[in-house]
Structure formats: C-alpha cells, structure tokens
N, CA, C and O atoms as a DFTB+ gen file, in Angstrom:
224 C
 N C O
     1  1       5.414       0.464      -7.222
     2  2       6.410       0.817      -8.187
     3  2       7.700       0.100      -7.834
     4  3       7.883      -0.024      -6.623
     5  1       8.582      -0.371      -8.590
     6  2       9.507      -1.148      -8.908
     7  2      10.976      -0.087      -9.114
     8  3      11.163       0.694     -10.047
     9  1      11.744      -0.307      -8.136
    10  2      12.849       0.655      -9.029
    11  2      13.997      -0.269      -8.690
    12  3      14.953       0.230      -9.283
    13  1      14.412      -1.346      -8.054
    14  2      15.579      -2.110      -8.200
    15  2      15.556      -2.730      -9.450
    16  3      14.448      -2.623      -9.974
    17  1      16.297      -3.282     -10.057
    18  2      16.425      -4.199     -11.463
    19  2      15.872      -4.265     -12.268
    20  3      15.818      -5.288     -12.950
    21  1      15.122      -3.009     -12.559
    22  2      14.139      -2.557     -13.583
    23  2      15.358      -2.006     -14.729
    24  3      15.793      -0.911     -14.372
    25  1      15.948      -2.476     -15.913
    26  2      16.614      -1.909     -17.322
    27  2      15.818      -1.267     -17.801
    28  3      14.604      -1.246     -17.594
    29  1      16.708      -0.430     -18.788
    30  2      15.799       0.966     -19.775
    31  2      15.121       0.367     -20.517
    32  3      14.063       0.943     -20.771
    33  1      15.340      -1.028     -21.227
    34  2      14.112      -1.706     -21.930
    35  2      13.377      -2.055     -21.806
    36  3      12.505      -2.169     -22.666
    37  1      13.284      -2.559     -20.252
    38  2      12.076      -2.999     -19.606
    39  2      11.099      -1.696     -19.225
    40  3       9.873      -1.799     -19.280
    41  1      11.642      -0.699     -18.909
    42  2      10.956       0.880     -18.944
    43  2      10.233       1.124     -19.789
    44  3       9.075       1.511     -19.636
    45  1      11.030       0.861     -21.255
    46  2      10.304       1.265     -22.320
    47  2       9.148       0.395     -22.927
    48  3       8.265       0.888     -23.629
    49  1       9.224      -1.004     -22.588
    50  2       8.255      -2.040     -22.972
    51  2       7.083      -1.094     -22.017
    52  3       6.145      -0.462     -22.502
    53  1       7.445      -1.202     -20.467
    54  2       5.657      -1.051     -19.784
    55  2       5.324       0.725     -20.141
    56  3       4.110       0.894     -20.253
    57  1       5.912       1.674     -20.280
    58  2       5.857       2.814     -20.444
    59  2       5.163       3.133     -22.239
    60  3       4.675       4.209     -22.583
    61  1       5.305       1.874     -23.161
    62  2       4.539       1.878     -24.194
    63  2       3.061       0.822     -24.511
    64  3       2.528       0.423     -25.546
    65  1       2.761       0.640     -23.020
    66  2       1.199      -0.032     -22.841
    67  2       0.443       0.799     -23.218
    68  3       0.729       1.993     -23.123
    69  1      -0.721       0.365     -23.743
    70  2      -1.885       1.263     -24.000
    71  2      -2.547       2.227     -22.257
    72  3      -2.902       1.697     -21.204
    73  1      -2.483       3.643     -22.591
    74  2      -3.040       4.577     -21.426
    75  2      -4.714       3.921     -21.266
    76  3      -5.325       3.719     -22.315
    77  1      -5.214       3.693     -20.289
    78  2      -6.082       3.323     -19.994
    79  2      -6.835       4.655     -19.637
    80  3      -7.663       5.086     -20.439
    81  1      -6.556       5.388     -18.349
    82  2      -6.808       6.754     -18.086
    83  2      -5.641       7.913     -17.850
    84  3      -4.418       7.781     -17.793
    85  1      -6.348       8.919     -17.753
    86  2      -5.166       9.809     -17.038
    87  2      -6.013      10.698     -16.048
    88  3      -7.227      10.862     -15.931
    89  1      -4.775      11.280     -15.288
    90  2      -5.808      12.014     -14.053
    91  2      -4.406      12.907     -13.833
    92  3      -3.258      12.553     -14.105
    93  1      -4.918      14.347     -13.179
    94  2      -4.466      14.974     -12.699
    95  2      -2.563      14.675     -12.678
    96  3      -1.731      15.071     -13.495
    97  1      -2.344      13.775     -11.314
    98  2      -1.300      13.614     -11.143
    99  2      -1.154      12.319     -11.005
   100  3      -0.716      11.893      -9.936
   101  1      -1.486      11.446     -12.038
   102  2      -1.413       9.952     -12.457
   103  2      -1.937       9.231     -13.919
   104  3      -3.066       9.538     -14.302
   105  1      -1.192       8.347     -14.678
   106  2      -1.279       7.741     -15.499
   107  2      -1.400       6.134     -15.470
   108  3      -0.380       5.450     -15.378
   109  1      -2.414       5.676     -15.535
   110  2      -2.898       4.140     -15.372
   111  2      -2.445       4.072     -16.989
   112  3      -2.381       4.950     -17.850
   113  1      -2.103       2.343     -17.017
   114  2      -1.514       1.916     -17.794
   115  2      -2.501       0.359     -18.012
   116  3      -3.337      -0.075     -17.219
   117  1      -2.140      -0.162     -19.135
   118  2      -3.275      -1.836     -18.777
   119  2      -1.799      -2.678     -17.808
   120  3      -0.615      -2.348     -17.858
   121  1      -2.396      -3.747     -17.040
   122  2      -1.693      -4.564     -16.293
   123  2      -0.857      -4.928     -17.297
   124  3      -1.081      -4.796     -18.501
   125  1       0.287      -5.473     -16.693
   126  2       1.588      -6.936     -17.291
   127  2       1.676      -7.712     -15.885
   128  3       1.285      -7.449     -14.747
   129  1       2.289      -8.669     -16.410
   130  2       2.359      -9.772     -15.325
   131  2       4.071      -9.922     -15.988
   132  3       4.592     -10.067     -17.094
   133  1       4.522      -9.780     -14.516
   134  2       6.176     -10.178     -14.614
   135  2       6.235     -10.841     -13.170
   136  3       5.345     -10.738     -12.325
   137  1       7.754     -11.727     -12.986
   138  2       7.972     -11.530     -11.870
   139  2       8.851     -11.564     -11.223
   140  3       9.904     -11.986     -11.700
   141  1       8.799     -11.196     -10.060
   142  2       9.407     -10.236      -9.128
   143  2      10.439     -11.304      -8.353
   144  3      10.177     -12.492      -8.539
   145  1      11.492     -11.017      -7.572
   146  2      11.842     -11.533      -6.726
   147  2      11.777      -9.943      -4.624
   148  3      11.917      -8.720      -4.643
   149  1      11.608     -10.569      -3.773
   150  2      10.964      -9.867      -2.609
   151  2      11.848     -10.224      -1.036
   152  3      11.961     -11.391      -0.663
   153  1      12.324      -9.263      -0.366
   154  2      12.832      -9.834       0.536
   155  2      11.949     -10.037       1.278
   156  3      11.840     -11.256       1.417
   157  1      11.019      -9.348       2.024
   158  2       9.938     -10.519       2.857
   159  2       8.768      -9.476       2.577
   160  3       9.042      -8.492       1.891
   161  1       7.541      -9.632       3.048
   162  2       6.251      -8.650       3.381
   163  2       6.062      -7.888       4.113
   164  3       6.240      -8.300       5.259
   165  1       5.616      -6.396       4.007
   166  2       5.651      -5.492       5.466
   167  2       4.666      -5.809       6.072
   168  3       4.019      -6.698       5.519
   169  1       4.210      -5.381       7.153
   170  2       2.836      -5.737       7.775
   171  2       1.475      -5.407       7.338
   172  3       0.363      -5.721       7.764
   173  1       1.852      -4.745       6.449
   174  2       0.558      -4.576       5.443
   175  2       0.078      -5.095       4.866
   176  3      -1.095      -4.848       4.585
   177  1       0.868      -6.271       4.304
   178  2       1.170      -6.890       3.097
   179  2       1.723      -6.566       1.931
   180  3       1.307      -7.052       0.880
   181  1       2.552      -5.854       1.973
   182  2       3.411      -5.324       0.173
   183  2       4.583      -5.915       0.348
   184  3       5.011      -6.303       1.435
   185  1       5.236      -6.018      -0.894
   186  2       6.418      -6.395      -1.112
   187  2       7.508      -5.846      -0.265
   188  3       7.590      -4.731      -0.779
   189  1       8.261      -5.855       0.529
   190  2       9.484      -5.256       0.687
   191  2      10.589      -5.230      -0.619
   192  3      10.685      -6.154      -1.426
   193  1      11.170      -4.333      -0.646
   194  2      12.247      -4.468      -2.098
   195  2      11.915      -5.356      -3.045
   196  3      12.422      -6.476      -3.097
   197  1      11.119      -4.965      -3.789
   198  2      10.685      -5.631      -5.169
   199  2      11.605      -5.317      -6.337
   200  3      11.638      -4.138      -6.689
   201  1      12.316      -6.149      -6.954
   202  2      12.949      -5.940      -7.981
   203  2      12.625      -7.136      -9.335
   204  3      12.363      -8.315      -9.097
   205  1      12.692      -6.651     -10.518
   206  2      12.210      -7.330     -11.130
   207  2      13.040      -8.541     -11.748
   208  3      14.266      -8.485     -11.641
   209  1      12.396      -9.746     -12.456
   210  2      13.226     -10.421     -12.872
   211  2      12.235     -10.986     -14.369
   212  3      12.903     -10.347     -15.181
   213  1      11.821     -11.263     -14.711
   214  2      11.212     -11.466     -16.310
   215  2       9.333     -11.333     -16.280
   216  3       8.357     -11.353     -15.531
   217  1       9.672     -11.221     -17.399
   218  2       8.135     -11.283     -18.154
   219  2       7.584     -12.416     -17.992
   220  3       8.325     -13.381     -18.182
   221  1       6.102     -12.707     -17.587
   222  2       5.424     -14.367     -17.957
   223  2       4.344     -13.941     -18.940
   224  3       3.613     -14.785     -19.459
C-alpha cells in the first residue's frame, strides 16, 4: 500500500476498479500499473517509501 503522494483522484481512479473478490477483512481489486518512485529496498525486497508518481 502506497500512502506518500497518492491525491484524492488518484484514490478514486484505483478505488473504482472492478472488485475481483472480497473476503472477510480484505478487498482485491484488478491490477494497474503506475509508477512509483523508492528510496532503496528492505531486505526482503519491498519498496522502502513508495510514493506514487503516474499512470503507464
């Protein structure tokens, strides 16, 4: 999940994807492809501070 530089329009674009499933205490959505800018990788491999920057 994304919460730096995410705008209310960009909320409302992925928040009106078609529901794929729902469960209990989660809502899958279909993919988008945007992208991101990241300050480095944790050792896991995930993003550190992911914030968004456009749609492709």
């Amino acid at each position: 999940m994304m919460e730096l530089g995410v705008q209310s329009l960009v909320h409302k674009q992925i928040y009106s994807k078609q529901v794929i499933r729902e469960e209990k205490d989660f809502v899958f959505i279909e993919q988008f492809e945007c992208r991101v800018k990241y300050r480095n990788l944790t050792k896991a491999g995930l993003l550190r501070l992911p914030s968004f920057v456009e749609w492709v």
